[in-house]
GURO-302650 format. One record per residue: x, y, z of N, C-alpha, C in turn. Coordinates in steps of 0.02 Angstrom, whole numbers, padded with zeros to 5 digits, always signed. Atoms other than C-alpha are relative to their C-alpha. Layout:
BEGIN
XYZXYZXYZ...
//
This chain:
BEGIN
+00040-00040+00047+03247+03283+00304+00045+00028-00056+00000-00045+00057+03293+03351+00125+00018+00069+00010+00018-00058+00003+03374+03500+00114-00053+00051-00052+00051-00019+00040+03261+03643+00025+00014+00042-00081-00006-00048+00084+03253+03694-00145+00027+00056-00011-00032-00072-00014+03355+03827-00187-00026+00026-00090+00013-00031+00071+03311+03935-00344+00025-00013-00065-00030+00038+00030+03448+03873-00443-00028-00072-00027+00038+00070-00002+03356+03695-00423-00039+00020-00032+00062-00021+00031+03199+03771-00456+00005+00017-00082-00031+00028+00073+03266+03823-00634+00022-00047-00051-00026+00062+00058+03348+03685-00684-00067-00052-00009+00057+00023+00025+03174+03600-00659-00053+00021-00050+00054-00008+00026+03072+03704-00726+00051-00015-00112-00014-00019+00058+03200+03718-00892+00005-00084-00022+00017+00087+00029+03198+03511-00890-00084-00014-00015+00077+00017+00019+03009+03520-00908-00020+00029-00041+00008-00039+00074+03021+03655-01055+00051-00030-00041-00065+00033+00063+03146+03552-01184-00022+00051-00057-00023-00039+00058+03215+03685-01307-00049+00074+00032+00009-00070-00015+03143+03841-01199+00047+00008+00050-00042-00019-00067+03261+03944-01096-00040+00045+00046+00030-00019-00053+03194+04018-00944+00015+00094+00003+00005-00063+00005+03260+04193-00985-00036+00038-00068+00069-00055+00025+03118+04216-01117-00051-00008-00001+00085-00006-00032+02975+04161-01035-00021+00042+00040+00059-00059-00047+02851+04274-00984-00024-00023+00064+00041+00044-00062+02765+04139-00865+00052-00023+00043-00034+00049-00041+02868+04064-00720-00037-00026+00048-00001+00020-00038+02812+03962-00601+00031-00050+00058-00033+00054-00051+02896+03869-00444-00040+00008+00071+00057+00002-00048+02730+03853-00337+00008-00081+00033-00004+00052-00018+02730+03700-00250+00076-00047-00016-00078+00037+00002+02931+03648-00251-00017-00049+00048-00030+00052-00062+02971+03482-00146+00070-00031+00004+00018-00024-00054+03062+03498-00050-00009+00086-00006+00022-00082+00021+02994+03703-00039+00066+00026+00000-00081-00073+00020+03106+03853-00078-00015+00018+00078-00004-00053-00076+03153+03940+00101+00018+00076-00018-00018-00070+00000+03236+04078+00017+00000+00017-00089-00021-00053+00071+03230+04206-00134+00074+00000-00014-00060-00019+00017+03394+04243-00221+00034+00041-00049-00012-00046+00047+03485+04347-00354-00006-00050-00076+00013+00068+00070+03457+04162-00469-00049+00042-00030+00051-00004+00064+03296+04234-00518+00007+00026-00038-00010-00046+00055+03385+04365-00610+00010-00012-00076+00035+00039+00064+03380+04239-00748-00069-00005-00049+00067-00006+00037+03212+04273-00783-00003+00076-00020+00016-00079+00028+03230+04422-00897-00022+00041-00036+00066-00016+00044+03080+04423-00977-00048-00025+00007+00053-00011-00044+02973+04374-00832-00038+00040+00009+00029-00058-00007+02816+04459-00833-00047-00040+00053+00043+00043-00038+02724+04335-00711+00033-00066+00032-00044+00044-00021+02827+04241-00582-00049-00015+00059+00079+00026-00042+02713+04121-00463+00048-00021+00060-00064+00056-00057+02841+04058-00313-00085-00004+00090+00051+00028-00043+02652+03998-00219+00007-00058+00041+00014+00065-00003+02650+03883-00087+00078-00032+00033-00081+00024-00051+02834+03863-00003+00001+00014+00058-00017-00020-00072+02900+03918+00134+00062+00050-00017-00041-00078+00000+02980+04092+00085-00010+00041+00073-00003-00031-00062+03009+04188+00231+00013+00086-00029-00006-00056+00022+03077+04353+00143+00018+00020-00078+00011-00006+00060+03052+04433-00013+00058+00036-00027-00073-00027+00040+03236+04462-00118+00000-00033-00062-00022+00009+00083+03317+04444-00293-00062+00019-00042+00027-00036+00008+03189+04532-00362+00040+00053-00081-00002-00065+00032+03265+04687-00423+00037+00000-00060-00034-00010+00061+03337+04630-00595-00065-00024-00048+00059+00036+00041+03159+04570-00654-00022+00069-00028+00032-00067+00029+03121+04721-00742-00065+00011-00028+00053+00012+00042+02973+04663-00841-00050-00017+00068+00075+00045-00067+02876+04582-00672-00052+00050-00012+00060-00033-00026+02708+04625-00671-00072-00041+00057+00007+00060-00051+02639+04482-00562+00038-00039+00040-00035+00032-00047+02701+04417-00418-00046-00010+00063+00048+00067-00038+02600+04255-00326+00073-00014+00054-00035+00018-00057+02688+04246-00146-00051-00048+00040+00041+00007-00064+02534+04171-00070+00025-00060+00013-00013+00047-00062+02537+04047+00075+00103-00027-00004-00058+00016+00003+02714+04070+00113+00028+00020+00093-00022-00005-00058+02801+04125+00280+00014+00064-00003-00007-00073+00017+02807+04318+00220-00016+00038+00052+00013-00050-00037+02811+04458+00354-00014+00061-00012-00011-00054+00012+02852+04605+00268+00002+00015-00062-00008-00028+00096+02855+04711+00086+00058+00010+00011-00060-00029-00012+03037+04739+00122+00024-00048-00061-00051+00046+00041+03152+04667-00024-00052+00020-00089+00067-00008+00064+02980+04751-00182+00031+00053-00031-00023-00048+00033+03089+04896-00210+00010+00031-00084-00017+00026+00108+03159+04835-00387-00045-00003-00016+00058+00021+00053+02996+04788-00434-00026+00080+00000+00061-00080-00020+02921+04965-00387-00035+00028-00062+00044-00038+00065+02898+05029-00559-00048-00039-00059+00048+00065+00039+02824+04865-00640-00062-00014+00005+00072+00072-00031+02718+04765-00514-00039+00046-00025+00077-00016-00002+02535+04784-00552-00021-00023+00053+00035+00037-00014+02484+04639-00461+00032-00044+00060-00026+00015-00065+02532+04566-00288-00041-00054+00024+00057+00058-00049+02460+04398-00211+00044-00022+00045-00041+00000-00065+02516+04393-00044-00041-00048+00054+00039+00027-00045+02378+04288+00030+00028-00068+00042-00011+00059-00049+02398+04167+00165+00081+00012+00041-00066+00002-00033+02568+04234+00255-00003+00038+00064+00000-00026-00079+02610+04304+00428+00023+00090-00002-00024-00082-00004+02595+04488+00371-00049+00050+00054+00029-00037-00061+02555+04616+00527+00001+00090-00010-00013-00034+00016+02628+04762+00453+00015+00020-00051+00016-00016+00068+02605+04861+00274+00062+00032-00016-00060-00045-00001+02769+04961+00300+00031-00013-00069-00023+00025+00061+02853+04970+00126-00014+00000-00078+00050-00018+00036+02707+04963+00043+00001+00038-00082-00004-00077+00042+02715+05125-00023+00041+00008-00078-00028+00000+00034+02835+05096-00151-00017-00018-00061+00038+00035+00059+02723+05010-00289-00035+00023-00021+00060-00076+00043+02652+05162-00373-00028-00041-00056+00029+00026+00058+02600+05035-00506-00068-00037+00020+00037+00062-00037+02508+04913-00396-00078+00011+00004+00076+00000+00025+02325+04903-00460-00034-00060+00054+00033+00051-00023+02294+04736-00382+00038-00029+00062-00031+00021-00043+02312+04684-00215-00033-00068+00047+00027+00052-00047+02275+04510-00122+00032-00014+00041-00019+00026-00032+02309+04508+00040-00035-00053+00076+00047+00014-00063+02194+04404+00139+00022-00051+00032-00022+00031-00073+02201+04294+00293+00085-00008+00009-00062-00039-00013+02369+04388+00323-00019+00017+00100+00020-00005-00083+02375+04463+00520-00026+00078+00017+00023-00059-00011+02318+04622+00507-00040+00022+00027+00044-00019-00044+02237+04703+00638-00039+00046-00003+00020-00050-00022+02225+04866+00644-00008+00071-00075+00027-00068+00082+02136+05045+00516+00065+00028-00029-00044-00033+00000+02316+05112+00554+00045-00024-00047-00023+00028+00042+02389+04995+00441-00044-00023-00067+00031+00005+00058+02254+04967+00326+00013+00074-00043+00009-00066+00047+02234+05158+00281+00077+00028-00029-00080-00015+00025+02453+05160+00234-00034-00039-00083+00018+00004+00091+02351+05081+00061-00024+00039-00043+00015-00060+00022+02302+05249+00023+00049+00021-00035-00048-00011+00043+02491+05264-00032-00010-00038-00046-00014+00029+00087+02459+05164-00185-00039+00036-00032+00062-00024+00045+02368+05271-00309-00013-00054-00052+00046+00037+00061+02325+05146-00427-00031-00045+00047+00043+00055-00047+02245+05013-00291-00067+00015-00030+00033+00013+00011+02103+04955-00364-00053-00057+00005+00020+00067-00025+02064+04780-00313+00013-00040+00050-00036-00003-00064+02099+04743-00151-00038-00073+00047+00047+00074-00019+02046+04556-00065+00057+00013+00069-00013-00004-00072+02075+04578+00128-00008-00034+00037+00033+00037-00028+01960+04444+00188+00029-00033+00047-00024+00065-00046+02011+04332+00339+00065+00042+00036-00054-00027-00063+02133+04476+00428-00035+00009+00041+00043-00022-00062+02100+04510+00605-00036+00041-00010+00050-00045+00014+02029+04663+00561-00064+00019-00037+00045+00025+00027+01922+04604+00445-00057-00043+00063+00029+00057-00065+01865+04465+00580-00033+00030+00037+00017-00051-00062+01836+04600+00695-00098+00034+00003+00055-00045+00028+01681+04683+00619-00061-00037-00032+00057+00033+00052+01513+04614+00533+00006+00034-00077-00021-00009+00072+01528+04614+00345-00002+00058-00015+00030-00057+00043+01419+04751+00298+00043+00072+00039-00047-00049-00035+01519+04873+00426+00068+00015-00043-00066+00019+00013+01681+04811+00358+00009+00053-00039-00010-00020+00100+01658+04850+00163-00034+00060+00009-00022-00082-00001+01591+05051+00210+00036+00022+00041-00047-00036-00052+01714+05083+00335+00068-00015-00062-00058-00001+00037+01857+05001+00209-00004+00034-00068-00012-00050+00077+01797+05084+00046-00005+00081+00011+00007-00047-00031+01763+05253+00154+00078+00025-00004-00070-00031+00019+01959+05258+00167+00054-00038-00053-00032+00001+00063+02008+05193+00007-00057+00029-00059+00061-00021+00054+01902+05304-00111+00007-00030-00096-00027+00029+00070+02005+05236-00274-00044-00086-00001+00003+00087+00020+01943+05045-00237-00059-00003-00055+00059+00022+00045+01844+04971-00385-00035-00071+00037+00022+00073-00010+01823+04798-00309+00050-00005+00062-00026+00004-00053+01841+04734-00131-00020-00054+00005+00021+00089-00036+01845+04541-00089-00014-00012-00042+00033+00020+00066+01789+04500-00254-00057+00036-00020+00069-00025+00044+01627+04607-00266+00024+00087-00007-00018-00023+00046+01633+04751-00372-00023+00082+00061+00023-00066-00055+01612+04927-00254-00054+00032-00034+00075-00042+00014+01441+05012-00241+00022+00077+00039-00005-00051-00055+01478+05183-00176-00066+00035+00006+00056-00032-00014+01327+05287-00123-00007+00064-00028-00015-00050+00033+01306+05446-00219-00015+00068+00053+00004-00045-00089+01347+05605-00102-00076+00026-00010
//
């Protein structure tokens, strides 16, 4: 087997498929679908330093690093990757808006907290079980859009239960799963 893409790689492709752009003043990055996949983050991406939308969808990332020189990030597409944890979002803390985390082996929100910016959150068919970890999204004050669908805890419940028990303890959400929140007037 191929070893896996390393970030470095990932660059030099994407800057052979832009002739006469350099990669530290694009706004857009993507390295979604590498072959062979990325396994790991690194301090390479710190090349992108005028990244405002970096897509790394679709590998096999296991933990989320190199990060914290992207100053500009305001999107960041992790989904379907091998992701456990928010550990390694720090750097981004005062940027992110926007988080797509869907499709990884996350069980625990721990970390979280740190993304006082973070308006938009997708984390669905992730592993999440339990209220005790849903309601730690109360630390984001800006959470506004929030796609949960397909965690255990989701699974757990019939729809209509779900969506007033989950907008009950997120009173900020505008939109949950894609439809737009109805709250009930007290």
């Amino acid at each position: 087997m191929s070893k896996p893409t390393t970030i470095k790689d990932a660059i030099k492709r994407w800057e052979d498929k832009h002739p006469g752009e350099q990669i530290a003043e694009a706004l857009e990055v993507g390295f979604q679908f590498q072959w062979p996949p990325i396994e790991k983050m690194d301090n390479s991406l710190s090349a992108l330093q005028k990244c405002k939308k970096l897509s790394l969808s679709t590998n096999m990332i296991e933990k989320i690093a190199g990060v914290s020189a992207l100053k500009n990030l305001k999107i960041l597409s992790l989904a379907r990757n091998y992701i456990k944890s928010f550990s390694g979002l720090e750097g981004v803390a005062e940027t992110l808006e926007e988080l797509w985390i869907s499709y990884n082996f996350i069980e625990k929100v721990k970390g979280i907290q740190v993304l006082k910016k973070l308006k938009v959150l997708y984390i669905g068919n992730n592993m999440i079980k339990d209220w005790s970890e849903y309601v730690k999204f109360q630390d984001l004050p800006c959470l506004e859009d929030l796609l949960f669908v397909g965690n255990p805890l989701y699974d757990s419940m019939e729809e209509s239960i779900w969506k007033q028990e989950a907008i009950k303890r997120l009173p900020n959400l505008k939109k949950l799963d894609g439809d737009p929140v109805v709250r009930d007037e007290e």
